[in-house]
N, C-alpha and C positions, 0 to 999 in steps of 0.2 A: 504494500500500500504506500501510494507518496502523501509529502504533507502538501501535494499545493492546493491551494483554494477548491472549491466547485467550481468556480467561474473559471476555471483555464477552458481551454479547449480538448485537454484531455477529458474533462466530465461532460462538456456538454453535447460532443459527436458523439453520434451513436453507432459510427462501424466499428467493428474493430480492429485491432492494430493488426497489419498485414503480417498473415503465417510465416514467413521469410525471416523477419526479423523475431531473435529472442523479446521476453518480456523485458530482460534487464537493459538492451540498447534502447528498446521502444521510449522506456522510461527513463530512460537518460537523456534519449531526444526530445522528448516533451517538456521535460525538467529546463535543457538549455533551449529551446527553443528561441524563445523572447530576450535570454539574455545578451545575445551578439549584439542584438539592435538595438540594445537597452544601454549598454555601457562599452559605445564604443570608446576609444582611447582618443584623448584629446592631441591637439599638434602637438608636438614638444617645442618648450619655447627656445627661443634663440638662445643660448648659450654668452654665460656676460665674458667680457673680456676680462683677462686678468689681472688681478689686483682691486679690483671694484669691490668694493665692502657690499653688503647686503643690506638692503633696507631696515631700520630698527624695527622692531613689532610694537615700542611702545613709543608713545609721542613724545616730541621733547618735552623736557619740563622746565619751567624758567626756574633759577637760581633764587635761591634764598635771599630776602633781606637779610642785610648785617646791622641795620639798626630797625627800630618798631616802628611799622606805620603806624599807630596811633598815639595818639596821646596822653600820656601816663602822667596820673595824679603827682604833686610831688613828693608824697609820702611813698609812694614807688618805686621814685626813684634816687630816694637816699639809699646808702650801703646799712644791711643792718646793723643793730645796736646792739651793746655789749653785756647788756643787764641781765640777758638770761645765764648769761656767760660765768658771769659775778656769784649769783645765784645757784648753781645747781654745782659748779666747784666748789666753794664754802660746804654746800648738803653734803654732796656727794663725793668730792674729790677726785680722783682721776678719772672718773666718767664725764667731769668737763670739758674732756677734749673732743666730746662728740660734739655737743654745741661749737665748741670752736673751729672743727673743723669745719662743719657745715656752715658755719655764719660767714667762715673765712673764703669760703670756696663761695659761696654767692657774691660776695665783695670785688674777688677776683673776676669772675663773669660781669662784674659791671662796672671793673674798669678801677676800682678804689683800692686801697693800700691796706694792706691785709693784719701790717703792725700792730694793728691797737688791739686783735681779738688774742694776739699770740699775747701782749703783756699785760692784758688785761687777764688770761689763764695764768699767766707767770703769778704775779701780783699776788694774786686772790688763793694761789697754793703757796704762797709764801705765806701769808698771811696764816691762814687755814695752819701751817704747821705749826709757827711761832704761837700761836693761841694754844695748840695741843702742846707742843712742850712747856708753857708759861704757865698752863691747867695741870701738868702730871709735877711739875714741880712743887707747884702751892700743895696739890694734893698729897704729896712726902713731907713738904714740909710741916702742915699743920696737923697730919698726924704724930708727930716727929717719932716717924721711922728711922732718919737720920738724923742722929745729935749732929751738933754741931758746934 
């Protein structure tokens, strides 16, 4: 049995296929029948000369601004500030330098000097230790663990 349609012309003649021919050519001729004239082969195109790149598949794209078209608040366009900076070294101490880098690396992207978030980390972890050694001393001292 084939799979083509009923509507071929093998379902809808009613002779049958000439005694001469096996069943299996019959239905091979029937099967190709329609395809020759179906997909014939197209010219072959002209062959480019060499050297010639190949068309892109995708369109050009124009190039990036390197500055904003629009226009940014001024508060946008200050380089951030240092207080969270201040703030979470004091809490946290060496987990400061995530804020700092990050605030730093944005400053960098717009252009401004990156100095003040490195000493303002510097600063604030000095500080930050000078407090803890000036606290563990009092706290020796006024128990007087150490005479003196």
């Amino acid at each position: 049995m084939t799979a083509e349609p009923r509507t071929s012309q093998g379902w809808l003649s009613s002779a049958p296929p000439s005694p001469a021919a096996s069943p299996q050519s019959y239905q091979a001729r029937q099967q190709a029948g329609g395809l020759a004239d179906r997909y014939q082969a197209s010219a072959r195109p002209v062959p480019r000369p060499f050297g010639t790149p190949p068309a892109s598949a995708y369109p050009a794209q124009r190039p990036r601004p390197t500055t904003p078209t629009r226009n940014l608040p001024p508060s946008a366009q200050r380089p951030p500030g240092v207080g969270a900076i201040i703030v979470v070294t004091l809490v946290f101490g060496l987990i400061g330098l995530i804020p700092t880098m990050l605030r730093a690396g944005k400053a960098a992207r717009m252009g401004a000097t990156t100095t003040r978030y490195w000493v303002a980390f510097s600063v604030t972890m000095a500080i930050g230790y000078g407090l803890g050694i000036a606290l563990a001393v009092y706290s020796v001292m006024a128990h007087d663990l150490i005479p003196l």
